[in-house]
C-alpha positions in Angstrom: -39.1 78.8 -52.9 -40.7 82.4 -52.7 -42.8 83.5 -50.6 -44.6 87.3 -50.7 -45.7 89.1 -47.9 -48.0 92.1 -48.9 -48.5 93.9 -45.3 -48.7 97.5 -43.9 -44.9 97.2 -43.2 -43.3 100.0 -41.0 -40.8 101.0 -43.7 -39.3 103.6 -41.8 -38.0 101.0 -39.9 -35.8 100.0 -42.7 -32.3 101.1 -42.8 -32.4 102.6 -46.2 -35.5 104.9 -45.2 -34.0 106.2 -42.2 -34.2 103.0 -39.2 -36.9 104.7 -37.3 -39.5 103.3 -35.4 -42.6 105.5 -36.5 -44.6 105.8 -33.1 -48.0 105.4 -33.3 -47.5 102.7 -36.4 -50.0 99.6 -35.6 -47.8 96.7 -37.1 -44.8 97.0 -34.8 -45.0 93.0 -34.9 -43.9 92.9 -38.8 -40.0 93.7 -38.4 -40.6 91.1 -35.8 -41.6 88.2 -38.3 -38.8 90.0 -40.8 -36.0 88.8 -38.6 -37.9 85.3 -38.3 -38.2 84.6 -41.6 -34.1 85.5 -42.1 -33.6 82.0 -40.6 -35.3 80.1 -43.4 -32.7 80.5 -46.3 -34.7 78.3 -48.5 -37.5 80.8 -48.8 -36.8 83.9 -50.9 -38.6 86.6 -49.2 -40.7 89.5 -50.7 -42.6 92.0 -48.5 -44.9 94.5 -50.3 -46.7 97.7 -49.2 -47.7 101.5 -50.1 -46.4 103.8 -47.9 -46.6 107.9 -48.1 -43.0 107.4 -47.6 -41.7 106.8 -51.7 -43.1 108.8 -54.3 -42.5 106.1 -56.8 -41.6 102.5 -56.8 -38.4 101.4 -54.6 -37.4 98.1 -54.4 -35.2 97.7 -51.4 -32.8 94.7 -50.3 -32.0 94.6 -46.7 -31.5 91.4 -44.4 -31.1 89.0 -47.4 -35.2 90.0 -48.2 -37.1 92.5 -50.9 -38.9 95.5 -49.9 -41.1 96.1 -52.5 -43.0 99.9 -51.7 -45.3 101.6 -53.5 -46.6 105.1 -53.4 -49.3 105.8 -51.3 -52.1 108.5 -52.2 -55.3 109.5 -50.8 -55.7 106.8 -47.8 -59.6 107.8 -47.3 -59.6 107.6 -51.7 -58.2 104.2 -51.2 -60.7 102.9 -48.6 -64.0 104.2 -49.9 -62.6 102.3 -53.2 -61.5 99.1 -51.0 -57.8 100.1 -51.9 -58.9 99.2 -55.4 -56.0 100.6 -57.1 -53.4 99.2 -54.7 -54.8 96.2 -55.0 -54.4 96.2 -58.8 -50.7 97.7 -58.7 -49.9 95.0 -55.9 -51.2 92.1 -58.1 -49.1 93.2 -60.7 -46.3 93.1 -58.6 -47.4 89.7 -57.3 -47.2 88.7 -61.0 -43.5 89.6 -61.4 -42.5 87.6 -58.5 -44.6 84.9 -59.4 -44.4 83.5 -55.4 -45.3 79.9 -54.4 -47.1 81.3 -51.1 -49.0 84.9 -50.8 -49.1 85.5 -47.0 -50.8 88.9 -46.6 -51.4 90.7 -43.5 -55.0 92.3 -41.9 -58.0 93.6 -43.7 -58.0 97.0 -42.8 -56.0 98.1 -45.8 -56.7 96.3 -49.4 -53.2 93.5 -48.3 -55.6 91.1 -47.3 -57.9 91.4 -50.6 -54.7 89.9 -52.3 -54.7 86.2 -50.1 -58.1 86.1 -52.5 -57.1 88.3 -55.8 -54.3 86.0 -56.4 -54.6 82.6 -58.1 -52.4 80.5 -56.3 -51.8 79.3 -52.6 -52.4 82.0 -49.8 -52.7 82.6 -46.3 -54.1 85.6 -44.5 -52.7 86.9 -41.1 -56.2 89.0 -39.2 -55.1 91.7 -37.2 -58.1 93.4 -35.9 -61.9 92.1 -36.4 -63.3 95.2 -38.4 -66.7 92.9 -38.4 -66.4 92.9 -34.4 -65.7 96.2 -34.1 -68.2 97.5 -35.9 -70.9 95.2 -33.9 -69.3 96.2 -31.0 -69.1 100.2 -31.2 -70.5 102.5 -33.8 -68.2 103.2 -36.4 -67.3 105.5 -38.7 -68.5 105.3 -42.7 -64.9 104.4 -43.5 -64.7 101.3 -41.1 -68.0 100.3 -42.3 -66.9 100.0 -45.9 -63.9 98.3 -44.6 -65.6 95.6 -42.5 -68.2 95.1 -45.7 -64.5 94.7 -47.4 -63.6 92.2 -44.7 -66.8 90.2 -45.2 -66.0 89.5 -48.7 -62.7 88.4 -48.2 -63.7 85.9 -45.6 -66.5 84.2 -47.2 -63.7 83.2 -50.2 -60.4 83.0 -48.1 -59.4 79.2 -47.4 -56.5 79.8 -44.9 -56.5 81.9 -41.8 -54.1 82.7 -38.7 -55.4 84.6 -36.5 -53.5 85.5 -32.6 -56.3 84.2 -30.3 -58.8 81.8 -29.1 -61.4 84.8 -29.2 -60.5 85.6 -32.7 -60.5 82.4 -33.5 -63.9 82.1 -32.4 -65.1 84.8 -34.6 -63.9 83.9 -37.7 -65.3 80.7 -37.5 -68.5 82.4 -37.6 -67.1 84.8 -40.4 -65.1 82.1 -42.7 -66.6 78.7 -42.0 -65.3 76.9 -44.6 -61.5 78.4 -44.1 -59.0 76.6 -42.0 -58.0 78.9 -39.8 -54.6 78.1 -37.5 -53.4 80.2 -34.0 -50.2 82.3 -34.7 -49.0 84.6 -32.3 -46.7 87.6 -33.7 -44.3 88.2 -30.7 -43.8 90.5 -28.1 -40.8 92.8 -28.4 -37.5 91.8 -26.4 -37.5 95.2 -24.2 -40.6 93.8 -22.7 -38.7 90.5 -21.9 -36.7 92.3 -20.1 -38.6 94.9 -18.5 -37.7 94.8 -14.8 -40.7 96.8 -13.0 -40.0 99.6 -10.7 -43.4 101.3 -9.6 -43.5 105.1 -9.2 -43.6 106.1 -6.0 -47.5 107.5 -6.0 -49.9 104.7 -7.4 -49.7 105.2 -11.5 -51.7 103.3 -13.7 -51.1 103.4 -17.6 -53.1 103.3 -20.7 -52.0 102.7 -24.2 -53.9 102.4 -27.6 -56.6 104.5 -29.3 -58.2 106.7 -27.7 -61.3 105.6 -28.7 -65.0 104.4 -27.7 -64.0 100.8 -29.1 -60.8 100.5 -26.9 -63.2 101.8 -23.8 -62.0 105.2 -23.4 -64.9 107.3 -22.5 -65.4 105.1 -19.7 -62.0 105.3 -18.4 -62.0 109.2 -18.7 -65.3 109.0 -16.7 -63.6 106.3 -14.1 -61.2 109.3 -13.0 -63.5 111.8 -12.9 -64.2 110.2 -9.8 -63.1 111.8 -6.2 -61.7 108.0 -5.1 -59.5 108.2 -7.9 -58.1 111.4 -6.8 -54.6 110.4 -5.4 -54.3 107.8 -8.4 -52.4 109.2 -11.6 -54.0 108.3 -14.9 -51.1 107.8 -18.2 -52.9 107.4 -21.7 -49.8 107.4 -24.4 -51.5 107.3 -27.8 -54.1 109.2 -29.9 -57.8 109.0 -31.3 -61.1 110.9 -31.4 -61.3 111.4 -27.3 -58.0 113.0 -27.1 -60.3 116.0 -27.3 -61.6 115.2 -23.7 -58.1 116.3 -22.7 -59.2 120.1 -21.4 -61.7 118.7 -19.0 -60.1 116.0 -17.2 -58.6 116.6 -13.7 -55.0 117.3 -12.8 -54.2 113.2 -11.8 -54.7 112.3 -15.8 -52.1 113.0 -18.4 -52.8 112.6 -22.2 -48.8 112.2 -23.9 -49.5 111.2 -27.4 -48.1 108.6 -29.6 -45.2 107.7 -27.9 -41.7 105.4 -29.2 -41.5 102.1 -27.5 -38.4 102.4 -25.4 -40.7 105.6 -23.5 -43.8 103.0 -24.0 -41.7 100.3 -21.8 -40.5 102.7 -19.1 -43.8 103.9 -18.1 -44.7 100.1 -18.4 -41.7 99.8 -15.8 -43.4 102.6 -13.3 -46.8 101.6 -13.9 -48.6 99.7 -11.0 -51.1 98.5 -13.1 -52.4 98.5 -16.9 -56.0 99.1 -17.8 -57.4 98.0 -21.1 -61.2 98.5 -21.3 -61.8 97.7 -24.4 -64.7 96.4 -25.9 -63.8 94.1 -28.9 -60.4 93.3 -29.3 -58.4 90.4 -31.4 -55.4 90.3 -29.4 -54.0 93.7 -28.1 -50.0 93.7 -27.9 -50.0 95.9 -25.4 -52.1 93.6 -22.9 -48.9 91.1 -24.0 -46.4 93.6 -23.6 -47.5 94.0 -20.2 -47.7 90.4 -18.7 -44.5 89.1 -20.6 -43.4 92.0 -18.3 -45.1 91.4 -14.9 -47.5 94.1 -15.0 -51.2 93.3 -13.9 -54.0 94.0 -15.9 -57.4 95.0 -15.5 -59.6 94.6 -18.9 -62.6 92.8 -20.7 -63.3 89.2 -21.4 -64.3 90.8 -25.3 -61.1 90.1 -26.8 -58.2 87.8 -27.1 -56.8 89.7 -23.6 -58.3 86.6 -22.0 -55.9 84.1 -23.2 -53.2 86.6 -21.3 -55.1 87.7 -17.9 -56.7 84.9 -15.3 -59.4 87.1 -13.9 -58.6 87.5 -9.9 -54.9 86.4 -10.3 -52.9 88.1 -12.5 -55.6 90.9 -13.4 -59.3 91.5 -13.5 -61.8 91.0 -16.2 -64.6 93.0 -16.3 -67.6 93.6 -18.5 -67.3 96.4 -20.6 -69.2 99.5 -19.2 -68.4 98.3 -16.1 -67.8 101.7 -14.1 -67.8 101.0 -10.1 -65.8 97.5 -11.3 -63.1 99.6 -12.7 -63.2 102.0 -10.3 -63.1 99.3 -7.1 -60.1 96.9 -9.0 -58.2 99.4 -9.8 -58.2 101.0 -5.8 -57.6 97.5 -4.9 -54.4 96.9 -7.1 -53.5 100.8 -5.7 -54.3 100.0 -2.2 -50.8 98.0 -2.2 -46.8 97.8 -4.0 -46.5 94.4 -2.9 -50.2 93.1 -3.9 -49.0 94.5 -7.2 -45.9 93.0 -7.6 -47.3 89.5 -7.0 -50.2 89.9 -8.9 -47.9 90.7 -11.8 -45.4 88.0 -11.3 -48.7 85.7 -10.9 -48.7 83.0 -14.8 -46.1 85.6 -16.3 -44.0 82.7 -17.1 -46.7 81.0 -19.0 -47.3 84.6 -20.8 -43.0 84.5 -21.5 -43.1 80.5 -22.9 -46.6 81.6 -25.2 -44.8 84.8 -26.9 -40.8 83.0 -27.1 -39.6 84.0 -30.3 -38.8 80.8 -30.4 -42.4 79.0 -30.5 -43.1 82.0 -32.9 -41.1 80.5 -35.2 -41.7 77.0 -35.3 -45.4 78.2 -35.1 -44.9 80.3 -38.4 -43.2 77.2 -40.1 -46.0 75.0 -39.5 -48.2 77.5 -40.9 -46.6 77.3 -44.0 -46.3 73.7 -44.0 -50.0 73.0 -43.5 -50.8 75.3 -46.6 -47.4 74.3 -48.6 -46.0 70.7 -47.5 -43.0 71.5 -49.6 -42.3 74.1 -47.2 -39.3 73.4 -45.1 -39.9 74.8 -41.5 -38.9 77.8 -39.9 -36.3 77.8 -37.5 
């Protein structure tokens, strides 16, 4: 049985492209679901993407599974077109393999287009909401044309996944007559096992975008204040507000795209996460930090709220929410040992959600729902 999985892979993750992680890449999860799917030896496994990595076609075999990547040229070209061409030189790949199941991955590139384009049966993975997004923040032209994109994928898609009960939510709104199924994508094993050993001076860590969406304007703002002073602000990432960086007080630091084993130390020295963002499907890194006992304080606009119980194991507060922020986060700073608790408080219920191994009977029922010939995966 063949199954295709068209997807913004990491491909410099792949040994014959150099095994790199490439910080900063937004579908650290797919390598993930790579080594899941090596269990199911009846499926014979394609994975195709464009990447700026090839300038022509390379078809790669590594892990008993075929890396199909294309050339990659103008992205913006690509997304004022809806990734028109890719689309077209996918589907012709598509063609060759002839799969039984297409499952493609988000809709912020043209991968999801093909769960539609293609005849037979299909199944589309969401990664972010562009819809949401865009209702929640102002967005550039570019997203805009991607959400409108998104919009007309989901009023023809039949078969959804999507990570949370939020997102779940929303696309019932966006794809009524689809039948959309939960399916977490993992949390990586450092984070398993993370074993937390606070800095010294309170810390408290951001990571993401540094973007309006993800709530960083307010955060910047948060620390601008003189009760935050003794508190030392981490943002590891990149985005339009990095630009704020030459205005900001000594206590906040702005590193950049970082590689995960740096992302899980400061995770490790961190007394608390902060995520105040203000539409979000299901943000890894709010996963990343409960599966490691790190409280959180965030927004109940995203799937974050299947992750943190407000006044237990983090906070949840409105977006915009400035004196909120900046009373939780003195009250998690106030104390090591508050801290501590507060992130060992429903961690284990965070560990049993993101197992790989519920991940992977999850995935084969997936298929098995869409394709009962599908034998599962595990």
């Amino acid at each position: 049985m063949k199954l295709a999985l068209p997807a913004p892979y990491p491909v410099g993750s792949l040994a014959a492209l150099g095994g790199c992680e490439a910080p900063g890449h937004h579908a650290t999860w797919l390598p993930r679901i790579s080594r899941l799917l090596q269990r199911h030896s009846d499926f014979e496994i394609h994975w195709l993407t464009c990447s700026k990595e090839v300038s022509e076609i390379r078809v790669i075999e590594e892990n008993g599974q075929t890396f199909h990547i294309l050339p990659r040229g103008s992205l913006g070209i690509q997304m004022l077109s809806r990734f028109r061409h890719e689309r077209r030189e996918l589907l012709a790949c598509l063609k060759r393999i002839q799969p039984d199941l297409v499952h493609a991955w988000g809709t912020e590139e043209g991968y999801g287009h093909l769960a539609v384009d293609w005849p037979g049966k299909s199944v589309l993975s969401m990664q972010g909401i562009l819809t949401e997004c865009c209702r929640a923040v102002a967005q550039p032209l570019l997203m805009r044309v991607q959400a409108k994109g998104e919009r007309h994928v989901m009023s023809r898609i039949m078969n959804l996944t999507v990570e949370s009960s939020w997102g779940r939510e929303k696309l019932q709104r966006l794809a009524p007559q689809a039948l959309i199924q939960r399916l977490e994508y993992g949390v990586a094993s450092e984070f398993f096992d993370l074993r937390r050993q606070p800095a010294s001076n309170p810390l408290v860590l951001f990571v993401g975008t540094l973007s309006r969406l993800k709530g960083v304007d307010l955060l910047l703002e948060v620390f601008r204040d003189r009760r935050l002073r003794h508190v030392e602000l981490v943002l590891l990432g990149d985005g339009p507000l990095r630009r704020m960086e030459s205005k900001m007080s000594a206590n906040v630091r702005f590193l950049g795209h970082r590689p995960r084993s740096e992302v899980s130390d400061w995770m490790r020295r961190t007394w608390c996460l902060v995520h105040p963002t203000r539409a979000d499907t299901a943000p890894n890194v709010v996963k990343e930090a409960r599966v490691g006992g790190i409280p959180v304080i965030t927004t109940p606009t995203g799937g974050q709220t299947d992750y943190v119980v407000d006044g237990r194991s983090g906070y949840l507060l409105q977006a915009g929410n400035r004196e909120g922020m900046i009373g939780k986060i003195l009250q998690i700073t106030s104390s090591l040992e508050g801290s501590l608790a507060m992130g060992r408080t429903d961690q284990q219920r965070c560990r049993r959600m993101l197992n790989f191994e519920r991940i992977s009977r999850n995935l084969g029922e997936v298929y098995a729902n869409i394709l009962p010939s599908a034998a599962s995966v595990d």
